[in-house]
C-alpha positions in Angstrom: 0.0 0.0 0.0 1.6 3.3 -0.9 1.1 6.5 1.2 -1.3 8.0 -0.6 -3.3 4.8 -0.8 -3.6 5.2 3.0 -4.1 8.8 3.1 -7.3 8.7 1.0 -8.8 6.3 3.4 -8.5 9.8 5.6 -9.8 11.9 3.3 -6.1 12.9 2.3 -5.4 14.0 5.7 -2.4 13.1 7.9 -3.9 14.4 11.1 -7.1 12.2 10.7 -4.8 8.8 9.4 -2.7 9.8 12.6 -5.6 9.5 14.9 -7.4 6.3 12.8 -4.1 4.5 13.4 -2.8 5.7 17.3 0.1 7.3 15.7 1.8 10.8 15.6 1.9 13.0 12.5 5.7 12.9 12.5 5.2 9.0 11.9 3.5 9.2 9.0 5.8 11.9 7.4 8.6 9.2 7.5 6.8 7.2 5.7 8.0 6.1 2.3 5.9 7.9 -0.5 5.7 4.2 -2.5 5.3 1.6 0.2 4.3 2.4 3.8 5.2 0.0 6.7 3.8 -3.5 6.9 2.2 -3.3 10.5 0.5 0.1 9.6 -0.9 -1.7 6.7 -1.8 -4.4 8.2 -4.0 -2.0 10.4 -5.8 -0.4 7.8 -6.9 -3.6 6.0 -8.4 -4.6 9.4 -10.8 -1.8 9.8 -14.0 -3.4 9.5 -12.3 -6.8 8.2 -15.1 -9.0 9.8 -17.3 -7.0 7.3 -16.0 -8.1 4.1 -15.5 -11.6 5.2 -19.1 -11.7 5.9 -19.7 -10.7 2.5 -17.3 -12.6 0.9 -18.8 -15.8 2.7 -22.5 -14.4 2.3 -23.1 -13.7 5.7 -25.5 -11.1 6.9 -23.4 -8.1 9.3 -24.5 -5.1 11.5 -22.2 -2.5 11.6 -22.0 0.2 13.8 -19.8 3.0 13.8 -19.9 6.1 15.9 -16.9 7.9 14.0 -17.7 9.0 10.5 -13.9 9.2 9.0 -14.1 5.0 10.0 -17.9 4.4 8.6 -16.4 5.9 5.4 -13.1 3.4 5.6 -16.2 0.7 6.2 -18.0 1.7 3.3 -15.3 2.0 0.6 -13.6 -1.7 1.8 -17.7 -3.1 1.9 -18.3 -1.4 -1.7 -15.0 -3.0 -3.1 -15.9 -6.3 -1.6 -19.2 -6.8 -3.1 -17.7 -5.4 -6.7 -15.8 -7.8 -6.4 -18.2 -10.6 -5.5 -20.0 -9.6 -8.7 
């Protein structure tokens, strides 16, 4: 995943991946522009992970989310999913 891949699950911003993630913004400006660091992406592919498995093994889900920056993460990974299922 590059850094900008990440970034747009923040709405491009650093601040708001900082906080999504437990990090500082001085992390993620040593990131490397072409591939960030494994454990960070590990993170971000698990937001909401029990989601798309449901999908992908046609399970029904609830979700709930209270924070609007990780219904959006929730929505994009559940859209892509079920594209993908198609």
């Amino acid at each position: 995943m590059t850094k900008l891949e990440a970034l747009k699950l923040a709405k491009g911003s650093v601040n708001e991946l900082a906080r999504i993630l437990d990090i500082s913004h001085a992390a993620i400006s040593q990131w490397d522009d072409k591939k960030i660091p494994l454990l960070r992406e590990y993170q971000i592919n698990e937001i909401n992970a029990d989601r798309v498995a449901a999908l992908n093994t046609g399970r029904k889900f609830i979700g709930i989310e209270l924070d609007a920056n990780y219904f959006a993460i929730a929505q994009d990974r559940i859209a892509k999913a079920q594209a993908a299922l198609l």
